[in-house]
C-alpha positions as CSV (number, residue, x, y, z in Angstrom):
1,X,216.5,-43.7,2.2
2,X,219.2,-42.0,4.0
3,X,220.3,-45.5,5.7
4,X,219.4,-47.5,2.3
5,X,216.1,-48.8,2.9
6,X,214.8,-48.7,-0.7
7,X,211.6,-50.5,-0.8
8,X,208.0,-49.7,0.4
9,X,205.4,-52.1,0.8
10,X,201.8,-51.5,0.7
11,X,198.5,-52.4,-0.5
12,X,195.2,-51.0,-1.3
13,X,193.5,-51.6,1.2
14,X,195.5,-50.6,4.0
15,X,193.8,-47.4,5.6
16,X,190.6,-48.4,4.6
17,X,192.2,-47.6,1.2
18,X,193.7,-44.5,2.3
19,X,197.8,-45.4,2.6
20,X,198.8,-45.0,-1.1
21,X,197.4,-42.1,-1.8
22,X,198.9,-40.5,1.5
23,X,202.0,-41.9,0.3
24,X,201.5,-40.7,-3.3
25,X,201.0,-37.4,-1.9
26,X,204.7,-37.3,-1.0
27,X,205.7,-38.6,-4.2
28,X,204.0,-36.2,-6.1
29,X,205.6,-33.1,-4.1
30,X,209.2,-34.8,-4.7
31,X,208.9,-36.4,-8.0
32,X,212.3,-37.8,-7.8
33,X,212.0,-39.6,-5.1
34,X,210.4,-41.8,-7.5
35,X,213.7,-43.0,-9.4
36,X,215.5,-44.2,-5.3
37,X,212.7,-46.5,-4.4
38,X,211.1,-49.1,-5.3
39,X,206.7,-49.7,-5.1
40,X,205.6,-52.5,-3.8
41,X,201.5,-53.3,-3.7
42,X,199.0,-55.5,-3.2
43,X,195.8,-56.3,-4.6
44,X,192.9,-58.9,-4.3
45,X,190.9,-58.1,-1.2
46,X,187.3,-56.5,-1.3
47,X,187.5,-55.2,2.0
48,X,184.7,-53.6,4.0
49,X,185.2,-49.8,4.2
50,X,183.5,-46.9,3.9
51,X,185.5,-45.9,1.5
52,X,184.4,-49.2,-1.0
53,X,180.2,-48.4,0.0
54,X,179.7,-51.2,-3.1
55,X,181.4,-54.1,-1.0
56,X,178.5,-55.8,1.2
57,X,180.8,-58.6,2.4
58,X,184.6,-58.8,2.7
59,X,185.8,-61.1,-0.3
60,X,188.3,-62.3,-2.4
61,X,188.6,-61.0,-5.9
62,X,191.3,-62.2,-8.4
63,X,189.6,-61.6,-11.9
64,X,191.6,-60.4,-14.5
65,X,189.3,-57.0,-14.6
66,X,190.1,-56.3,-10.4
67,X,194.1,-57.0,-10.3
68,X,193.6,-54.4,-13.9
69,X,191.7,-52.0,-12.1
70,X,193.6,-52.5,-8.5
71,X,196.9,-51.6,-10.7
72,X,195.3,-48.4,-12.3
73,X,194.4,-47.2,-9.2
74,X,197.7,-47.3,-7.4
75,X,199.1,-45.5,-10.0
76,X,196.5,-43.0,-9.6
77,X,197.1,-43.2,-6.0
78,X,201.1,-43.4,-6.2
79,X,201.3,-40.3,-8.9
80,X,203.6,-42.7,-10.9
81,X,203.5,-44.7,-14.2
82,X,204.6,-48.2,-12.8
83,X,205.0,-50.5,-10.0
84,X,207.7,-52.1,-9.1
85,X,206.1,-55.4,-7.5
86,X,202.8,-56.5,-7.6
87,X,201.5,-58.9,-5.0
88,X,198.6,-60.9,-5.2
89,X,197.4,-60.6,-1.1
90,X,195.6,-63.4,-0.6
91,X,194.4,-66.8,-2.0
92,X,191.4,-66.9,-3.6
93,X,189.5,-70.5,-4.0
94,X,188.0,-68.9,-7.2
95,X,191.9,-68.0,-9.1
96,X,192.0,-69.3,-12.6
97,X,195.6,-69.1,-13.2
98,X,195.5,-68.8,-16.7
99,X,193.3,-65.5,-16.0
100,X,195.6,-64.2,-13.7
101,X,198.7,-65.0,-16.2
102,X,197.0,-62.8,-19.0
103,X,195.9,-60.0,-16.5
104,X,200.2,-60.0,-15.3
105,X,201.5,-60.3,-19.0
106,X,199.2,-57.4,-20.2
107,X,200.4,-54.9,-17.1
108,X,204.2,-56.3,-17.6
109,X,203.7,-55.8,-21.8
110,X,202.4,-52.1,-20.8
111,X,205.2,-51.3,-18.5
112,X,202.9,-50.9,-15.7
113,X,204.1,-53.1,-13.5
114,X,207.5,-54.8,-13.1
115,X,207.7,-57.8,-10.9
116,X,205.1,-60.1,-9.9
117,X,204.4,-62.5,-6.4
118,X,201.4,-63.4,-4.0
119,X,201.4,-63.1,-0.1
120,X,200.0,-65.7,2.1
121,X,199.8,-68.7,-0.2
122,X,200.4,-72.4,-0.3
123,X,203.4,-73.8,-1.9
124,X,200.4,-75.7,-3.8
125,X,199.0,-72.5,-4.9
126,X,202.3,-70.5,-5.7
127,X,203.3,-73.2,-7.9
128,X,199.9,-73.3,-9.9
129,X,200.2,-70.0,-10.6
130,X,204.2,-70.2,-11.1
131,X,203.6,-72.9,-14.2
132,X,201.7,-69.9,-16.1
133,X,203.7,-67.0,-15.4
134,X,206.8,-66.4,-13.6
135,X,205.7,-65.5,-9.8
136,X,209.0,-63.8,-8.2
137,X,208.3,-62.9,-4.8
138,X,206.2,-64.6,-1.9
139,X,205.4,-62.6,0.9
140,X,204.5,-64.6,4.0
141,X,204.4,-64.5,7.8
142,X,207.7,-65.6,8.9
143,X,209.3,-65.2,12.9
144,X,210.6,-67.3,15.3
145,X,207.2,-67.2,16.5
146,X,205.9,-68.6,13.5
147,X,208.0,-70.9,12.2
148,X,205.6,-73.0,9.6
149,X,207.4,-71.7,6.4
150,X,210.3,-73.4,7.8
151,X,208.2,-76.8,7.6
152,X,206.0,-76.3,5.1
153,X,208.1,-76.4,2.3
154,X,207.4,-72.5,1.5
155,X,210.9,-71.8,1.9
156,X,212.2,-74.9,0.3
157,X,210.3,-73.9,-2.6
158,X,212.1,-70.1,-2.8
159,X,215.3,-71.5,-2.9
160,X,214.3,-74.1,-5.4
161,X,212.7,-71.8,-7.8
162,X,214.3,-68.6,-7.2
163,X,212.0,-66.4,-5.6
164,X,212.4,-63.4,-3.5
165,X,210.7,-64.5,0.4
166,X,209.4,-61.4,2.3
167,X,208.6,-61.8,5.4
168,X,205.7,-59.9,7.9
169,X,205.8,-60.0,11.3
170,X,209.5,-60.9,11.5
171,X,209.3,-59.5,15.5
172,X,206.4,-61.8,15.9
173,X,203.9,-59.2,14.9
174,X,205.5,-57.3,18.1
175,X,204.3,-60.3,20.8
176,X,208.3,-60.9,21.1
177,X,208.8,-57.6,23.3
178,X,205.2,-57.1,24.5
179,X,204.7,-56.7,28.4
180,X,202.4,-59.4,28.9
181,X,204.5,-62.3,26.7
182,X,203.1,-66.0,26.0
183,X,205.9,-68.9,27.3
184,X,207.8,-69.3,23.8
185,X,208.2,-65.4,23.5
186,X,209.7,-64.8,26.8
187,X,212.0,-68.1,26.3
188,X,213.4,-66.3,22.9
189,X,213.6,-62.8,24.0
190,X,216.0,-64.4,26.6
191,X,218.4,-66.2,24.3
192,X,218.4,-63.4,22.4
193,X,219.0,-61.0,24.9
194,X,222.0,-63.0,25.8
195,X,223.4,-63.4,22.4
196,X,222.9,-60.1,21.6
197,X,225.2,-59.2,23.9
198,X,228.1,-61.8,22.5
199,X,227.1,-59.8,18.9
200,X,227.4,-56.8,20.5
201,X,223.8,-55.5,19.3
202,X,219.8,-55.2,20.2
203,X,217.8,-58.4,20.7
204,X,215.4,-57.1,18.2
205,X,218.1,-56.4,15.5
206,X,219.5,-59.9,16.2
207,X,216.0,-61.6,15.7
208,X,215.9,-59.9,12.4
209,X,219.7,-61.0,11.5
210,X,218.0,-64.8,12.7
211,X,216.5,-64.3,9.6
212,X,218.5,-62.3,7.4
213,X,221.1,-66.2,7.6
214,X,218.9,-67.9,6.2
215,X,219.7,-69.3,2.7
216,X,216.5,-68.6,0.7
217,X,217.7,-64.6,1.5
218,X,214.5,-63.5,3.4
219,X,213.5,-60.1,3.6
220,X,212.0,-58.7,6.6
221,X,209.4,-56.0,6.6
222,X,209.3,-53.9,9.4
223,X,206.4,-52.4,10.5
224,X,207.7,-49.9,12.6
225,X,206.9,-45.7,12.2
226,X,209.8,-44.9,14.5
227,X,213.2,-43.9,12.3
228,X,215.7,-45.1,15.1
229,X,214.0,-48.7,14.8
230,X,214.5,-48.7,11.2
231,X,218.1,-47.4,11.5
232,X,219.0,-50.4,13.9
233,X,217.1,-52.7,11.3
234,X,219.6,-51.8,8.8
235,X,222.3,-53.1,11.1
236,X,220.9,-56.6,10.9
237,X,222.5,-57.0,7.5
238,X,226.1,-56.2,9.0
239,X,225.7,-59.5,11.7
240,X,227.1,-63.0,11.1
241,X,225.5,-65.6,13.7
242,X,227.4,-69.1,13.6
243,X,225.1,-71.7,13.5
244,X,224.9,-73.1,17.0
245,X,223.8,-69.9,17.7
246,X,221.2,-69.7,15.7
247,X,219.8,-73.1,16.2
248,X,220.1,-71.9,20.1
């Protein structure tokens, strides 16, 4: 917060369904922290986990009565009355968009939740579910190491309609500065390393300015615990790379 890093991205199932409530435990001993962030969870995975004994298989669960129930328990978990984003985690084969669409309108109508988006999907998918209700962010795997949402039309279809792309893994999951790298990280860790110092900055910081240019206005998410990491993130926003150098 201190360095203005606002938002916090989760899900329920992260920690074997443990991570919201640990993070609701902070909320609930600093209430106002509450009013100088904003929530952002995910729902739609029955994941295996002790701590879900009633899931035999891991599954996919979009139902109207699970993303209802997801909701209620992150605000359980979060001490709060809303969320600020809710995320739809992963396709389901079995989504019927106009159930979904009723499930979003009745947590928006109750004040529950505030913005809605998916993770992970198609542009096929997103814009199914975009013609019933408006979808606002897509969270997706995005890196120089994977580059598909640059082909696919996913990003195309942000800028076209508007909606906020967040991106995972915008180090390449952490393969770009492992000690053991494939071919196509160690041939980008060296450009960057180069230009980073013509930008007078970190190779990592200047793979997350790479894409901070980029016209749909992606958001990274870093996964990192370490508080000097995410104070050098924030310095991604303050770079300008031409574009030779980016396409370098």
């Amino acid at each position: 917060l201190d360095v203005g890093v606002t938002s916090f991205d989760h899900a329920d199932i992260y920690g074997g369904y443990t991570t919201e409530a640990e993070f609701g435990a902070v909320l609930r001993q600093n209430p106002s922290l509450r009013n100088e962030i904003q929530l952002i969870t995910k729902c739609g995975i029955r994941m295996l986990s002790a701590n879900r004994p009633q899931h035999a298989i891991k599954y996919y669960d979009t139902s109207a009565a699970h993303i209802i129930n997801s909701v209620e328990n992150s605000l359980r978990n979060f001490h709060t009355d809303y969320l600020d984003v809710l995320l739809i985690h992963r396709p389901d084969f079995l989504l019927d968009a106009d159930e979904v669409a009723a499930a979003f309108a009745r947590l928006k109508q109750q004040g529950k939740v505030l913005h809605f988006g998916v993770s992970n999907f198609t542009s096929a998918q997103l814009s199914l579910l975009h013609s019933r209700f408006p979808v606002e962010v897509h969270q997706i795997e995005c890196s120089l190491l994977h580059l598909d949402p640059f082909w696919d039309g996913t990003l195309d279809q942000c800028q076209q309609l508007g909606i906020v792309p967040m991106a995972w893994g915008p180090l390449g999951s952490g393969n770009l500065f492992s000690t053991n790298p494939e071919p196509a990280a160690s041939r980008i860790r060296k450009v960057a390393e180069e230009l980073a110092s013509v930008y007078q900055t970190d190779a990592d910081v200047l793979l997350l300015a790479w894409l901070l240019k980029h016209p749909s206005g992606i958001f990274p998410v870093t996964g990192t615990t370490k508080s000097e990491r995410i104070r050098k993130a924030v310095a991604a926003a303050e770079i300008q790379m031409n574009r030779e150098d980016w396409y370098k």
